[in-house]
TORKOL-4160 file (C-alpha; in steps of 0.2 Angstrom, whole numbers, padded with zeros to 4 digits, m for minus):
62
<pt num="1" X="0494" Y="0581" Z="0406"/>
<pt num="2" X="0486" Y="0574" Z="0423"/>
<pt num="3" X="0491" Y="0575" Z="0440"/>
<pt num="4" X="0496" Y="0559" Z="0447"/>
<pt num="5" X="0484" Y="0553" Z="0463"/>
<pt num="6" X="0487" Y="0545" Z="0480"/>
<pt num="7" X="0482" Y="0526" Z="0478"/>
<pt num="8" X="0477" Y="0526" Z="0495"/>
<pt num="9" X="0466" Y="0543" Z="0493"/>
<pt num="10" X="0459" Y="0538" Z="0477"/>
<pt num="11" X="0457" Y="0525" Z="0465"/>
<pt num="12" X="0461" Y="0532" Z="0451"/>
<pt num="13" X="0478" Y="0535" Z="0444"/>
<pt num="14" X="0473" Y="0551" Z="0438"/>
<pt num="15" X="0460" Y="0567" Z="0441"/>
<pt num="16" X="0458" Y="0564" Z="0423"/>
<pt num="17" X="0452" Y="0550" Z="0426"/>
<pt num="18" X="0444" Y="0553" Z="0442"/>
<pt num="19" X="0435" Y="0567" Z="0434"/>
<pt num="20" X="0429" Y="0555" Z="0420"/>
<pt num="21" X="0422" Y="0543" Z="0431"/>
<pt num="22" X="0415" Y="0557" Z="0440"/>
<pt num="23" X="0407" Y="0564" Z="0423"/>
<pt num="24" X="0401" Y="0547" Z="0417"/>
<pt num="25" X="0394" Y="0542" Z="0436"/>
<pt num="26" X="0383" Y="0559" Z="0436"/>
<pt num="27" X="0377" Y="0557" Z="0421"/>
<pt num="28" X="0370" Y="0538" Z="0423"/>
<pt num="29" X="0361" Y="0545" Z="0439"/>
<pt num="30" X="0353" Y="0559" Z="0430"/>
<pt num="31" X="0346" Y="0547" Z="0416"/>
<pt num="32" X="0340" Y="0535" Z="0429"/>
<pt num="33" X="0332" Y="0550" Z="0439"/>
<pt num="34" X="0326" Y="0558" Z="0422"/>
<pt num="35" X="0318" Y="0537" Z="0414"/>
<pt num="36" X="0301" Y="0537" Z="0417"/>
<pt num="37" X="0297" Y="0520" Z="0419"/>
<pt num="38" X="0292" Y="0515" Z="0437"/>
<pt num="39" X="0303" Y="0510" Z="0449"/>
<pt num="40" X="0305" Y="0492" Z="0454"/>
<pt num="41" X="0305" Y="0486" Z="0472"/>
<pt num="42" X="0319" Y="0480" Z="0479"/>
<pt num="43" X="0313" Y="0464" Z="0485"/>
<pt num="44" X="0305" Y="0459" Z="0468"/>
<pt num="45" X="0320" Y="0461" Z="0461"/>
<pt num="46" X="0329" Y="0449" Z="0471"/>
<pt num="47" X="0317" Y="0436" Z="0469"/>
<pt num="48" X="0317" Y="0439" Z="0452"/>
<pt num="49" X="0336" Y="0434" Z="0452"/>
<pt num="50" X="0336" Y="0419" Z="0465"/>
<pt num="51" X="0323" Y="0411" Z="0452"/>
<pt num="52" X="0334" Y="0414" Z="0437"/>
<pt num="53" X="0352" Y="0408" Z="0448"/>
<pt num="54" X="0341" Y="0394" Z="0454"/>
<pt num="55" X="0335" Y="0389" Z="0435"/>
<pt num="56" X="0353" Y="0391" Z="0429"/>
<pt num="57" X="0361" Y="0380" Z="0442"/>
<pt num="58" X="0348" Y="0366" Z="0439"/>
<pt num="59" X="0351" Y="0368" Z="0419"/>
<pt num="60" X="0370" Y="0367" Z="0423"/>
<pt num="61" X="0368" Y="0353" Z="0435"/>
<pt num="62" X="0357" Y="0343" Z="0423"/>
């Protein structure tokens, strides 16, 4: 059964659950450190986005 947490420690209700957070979270890190595509820079990447918010504005404007 699992331990009841503080809310204002954690935000989790459990350390079940904060363990499998913890579990999932490590493991999407080590697949991102592990993918071997390169890496992106952040400002491209916002512009990226501000073009497609921008084109979906105007579409739902329109």
């Amino acid at each position: 059964m699992s331990t009841p947490l503080d809310p204002i420690i954690s935000e989790f209700e459990t350390q079940e659950q904060a363990d499998s957070y913890d579990r999932w979270f490590r493991e999407r890190v080590r697949a991102s450190l592990d993918d071997p595509r390169p890496s992106l820079p952040h400002d491209d990447v916002m512009a990226e986005m501000r073009e497609l918010l921008a084109t979906k504005r105007r579409h739902a404007a329109g």
